[in-house]
C-alpha positions as CSV (number, residue, x, y, z in Angstrom):
1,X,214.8,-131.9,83.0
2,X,217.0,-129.9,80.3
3,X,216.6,-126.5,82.8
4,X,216.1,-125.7,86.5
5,X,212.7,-123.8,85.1
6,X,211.7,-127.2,83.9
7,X,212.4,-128.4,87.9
8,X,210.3,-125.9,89.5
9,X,207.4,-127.2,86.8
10,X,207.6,-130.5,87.9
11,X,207.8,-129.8,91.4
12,X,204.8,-127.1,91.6
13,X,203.1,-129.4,89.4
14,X,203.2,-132.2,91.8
15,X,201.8,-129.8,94.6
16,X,198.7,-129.3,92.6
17,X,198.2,-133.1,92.2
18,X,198.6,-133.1,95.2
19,X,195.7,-131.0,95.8
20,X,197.3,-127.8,96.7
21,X,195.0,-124.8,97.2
22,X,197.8,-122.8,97.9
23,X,201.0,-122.2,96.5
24,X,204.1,-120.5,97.6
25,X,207.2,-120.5,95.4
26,X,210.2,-118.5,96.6
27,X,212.8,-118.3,93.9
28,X,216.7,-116.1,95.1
29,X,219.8,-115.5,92.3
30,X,223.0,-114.3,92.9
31,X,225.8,-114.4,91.3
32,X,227.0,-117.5,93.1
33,X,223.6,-119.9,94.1
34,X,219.9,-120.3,92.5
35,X,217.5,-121.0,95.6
36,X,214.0,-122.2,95.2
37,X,211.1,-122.9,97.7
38,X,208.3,-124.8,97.0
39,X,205.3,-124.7,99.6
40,X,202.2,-126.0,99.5
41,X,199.0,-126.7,101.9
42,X,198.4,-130.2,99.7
43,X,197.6,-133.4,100.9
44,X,201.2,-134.1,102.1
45,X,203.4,-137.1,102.4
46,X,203.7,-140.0,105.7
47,X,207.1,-140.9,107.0
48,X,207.1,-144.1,104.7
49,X,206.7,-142.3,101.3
50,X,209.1,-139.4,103.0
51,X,211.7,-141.9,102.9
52,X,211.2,-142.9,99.4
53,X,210.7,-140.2,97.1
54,X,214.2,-139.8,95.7
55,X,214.1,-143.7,94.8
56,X,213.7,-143.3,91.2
57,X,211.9,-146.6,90.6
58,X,209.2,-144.9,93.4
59,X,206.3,-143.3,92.0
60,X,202.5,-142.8,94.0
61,X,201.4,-142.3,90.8
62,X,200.4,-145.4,89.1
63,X,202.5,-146.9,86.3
64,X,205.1,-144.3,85.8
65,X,208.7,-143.8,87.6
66,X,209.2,-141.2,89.8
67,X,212.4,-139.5,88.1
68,X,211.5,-135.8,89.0
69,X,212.8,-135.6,92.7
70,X,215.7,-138.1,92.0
71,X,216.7,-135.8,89.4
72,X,216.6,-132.5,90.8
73,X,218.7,-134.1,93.7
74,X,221.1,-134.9,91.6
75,X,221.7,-132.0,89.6
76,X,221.0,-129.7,92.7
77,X,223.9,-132.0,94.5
78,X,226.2,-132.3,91.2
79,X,226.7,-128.4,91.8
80,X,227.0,-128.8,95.5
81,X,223.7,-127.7,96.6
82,X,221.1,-129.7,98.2
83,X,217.6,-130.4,98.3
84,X,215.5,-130.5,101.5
85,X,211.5,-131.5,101.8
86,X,209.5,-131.4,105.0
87,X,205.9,-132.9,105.1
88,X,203.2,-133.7,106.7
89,X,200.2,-136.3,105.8
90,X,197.0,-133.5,105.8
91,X,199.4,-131.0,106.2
92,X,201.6,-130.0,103.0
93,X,205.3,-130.0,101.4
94,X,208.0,-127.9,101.7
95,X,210.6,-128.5,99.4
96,X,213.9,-126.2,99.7
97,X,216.5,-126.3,96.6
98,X,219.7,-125.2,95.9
99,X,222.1,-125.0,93.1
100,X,225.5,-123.4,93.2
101,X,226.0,-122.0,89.7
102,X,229.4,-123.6,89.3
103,X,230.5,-125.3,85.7
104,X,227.9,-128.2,86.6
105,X,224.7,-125.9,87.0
106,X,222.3,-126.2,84.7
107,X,221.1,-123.6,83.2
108,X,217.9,-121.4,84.4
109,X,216.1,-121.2,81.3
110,X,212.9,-119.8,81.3
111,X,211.3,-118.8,84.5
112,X,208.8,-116.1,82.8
113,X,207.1,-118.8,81.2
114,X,207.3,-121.4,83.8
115,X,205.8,-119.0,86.3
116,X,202.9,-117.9,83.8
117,X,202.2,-121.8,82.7
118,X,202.0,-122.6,86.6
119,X,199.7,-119.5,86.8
120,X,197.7,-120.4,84.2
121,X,197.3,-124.6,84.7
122,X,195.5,-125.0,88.0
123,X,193.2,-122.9,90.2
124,X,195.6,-123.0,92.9
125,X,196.1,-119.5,94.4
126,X,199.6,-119.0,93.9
127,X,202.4,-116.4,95.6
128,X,205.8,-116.2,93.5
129,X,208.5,-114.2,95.6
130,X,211.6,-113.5,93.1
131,X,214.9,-111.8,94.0
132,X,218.3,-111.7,91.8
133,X,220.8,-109.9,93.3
134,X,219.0,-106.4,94.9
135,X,216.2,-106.6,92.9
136,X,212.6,-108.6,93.2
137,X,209.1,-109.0,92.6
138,X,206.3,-110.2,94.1
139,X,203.1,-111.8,92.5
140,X,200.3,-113.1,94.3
141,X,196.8,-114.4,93.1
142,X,194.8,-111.6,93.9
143,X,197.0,-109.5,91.1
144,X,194.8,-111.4,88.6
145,X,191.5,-109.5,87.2
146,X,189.3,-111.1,84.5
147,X,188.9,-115.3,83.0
148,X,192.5,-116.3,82.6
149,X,191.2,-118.9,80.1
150,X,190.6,-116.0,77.3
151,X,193.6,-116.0,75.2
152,X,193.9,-112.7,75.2
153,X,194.1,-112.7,79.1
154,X,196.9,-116.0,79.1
155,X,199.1,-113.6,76.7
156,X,198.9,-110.9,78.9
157,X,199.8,-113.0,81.8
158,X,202.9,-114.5,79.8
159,X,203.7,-110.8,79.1
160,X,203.8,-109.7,82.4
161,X,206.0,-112.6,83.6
162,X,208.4,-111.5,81.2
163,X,208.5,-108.1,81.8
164,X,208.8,-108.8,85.9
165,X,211.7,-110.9,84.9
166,X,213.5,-108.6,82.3
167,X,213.2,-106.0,85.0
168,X,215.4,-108.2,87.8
169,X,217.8,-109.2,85.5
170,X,218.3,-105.8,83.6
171,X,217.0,-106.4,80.5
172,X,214.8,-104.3,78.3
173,X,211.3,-106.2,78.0
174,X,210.1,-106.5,74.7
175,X,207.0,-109.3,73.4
176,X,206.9,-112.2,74.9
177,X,207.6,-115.2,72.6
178,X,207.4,-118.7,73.0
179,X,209.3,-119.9,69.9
């Protein structure tokens, strides 16, 4: 995980494998912290797995190591920030994240296109909440009109996240580009 964008993709892509129907991500900047919420209505987690899932050599998934929690933990904590999950089995995640945006933070990269691709991947209904400094947005699922697997439609959709996030941080929106 080069970015904390690339964080909050692995994290809300593990609440639709999880069988998420719903998806709330809550992402606040300052000039001092980056917060992010995960929550999700999925299929949740028991007390034994609760207990495991920063062990990086714990996975429920198969073969492969379960690196994505472990890591965000420790980049989140590197910076002095934490990282705090509640679930229930039947009942959903929450997963709460901080970073302090000290010398050790990674750096944000790109949230437009993390927050399309998450849009766009899974046929979760999904309700973004962004804020940096005074400034925020708010996208829910029902904002969406037409088949979001036109092409046309996907680059619109990449567009708009990048004009909602030039607009918080000041910037003048032009194209979106992926290069």
């Amino acid at each position: 995980m080069r970015t904390i964008a690339d964080h909050i993709l692995d994290i809300a892509q593990n609440s639709v494998n999880a069988g998420a129907k719903e998806i709330e991500i809550k992402i606040k900047e300052d000039d001092t912290k980056f917060e992010f919420e995960i929550i999700d209505d999925g299929c949740g987690m028991d007390e034994t797995v609760l207990s495991k899932v920063f062990d990086p050599f714990f996975t429920t998934k198969g073969k492969k190591t379960g690196l994505g929690l472990p890591l965000l933990k420790e980049y989140a904590e590197l910076t002095g920030g934490y990282v705090k999950i509640e679930s229930r089995k039947g009942m959903g995640t929450k997963i709460k994240v901080e970073f302090k945006k000290t010398i050790d933070c990674q750096p944000i990269g790109d949230l437009a296109g993390t927050l399309a691709t998450l849009v766009l991947s899974s046929n979760a209904r999904w309700h973004i909440e962004r804020s940096f400094k005074d400034r925020s947005y708010i996208f829910s699922y029902e904002d969406i009109n037409g088949d979001l697997t036109n092409p046309k439609n996907m680059k619109i959709i990449f567009e708009y996240f990048k004009r909602l996030e030039d607009s918080i941080n000041g910037r003048k929106s032009g194209s979106y580009d992926r290069s």
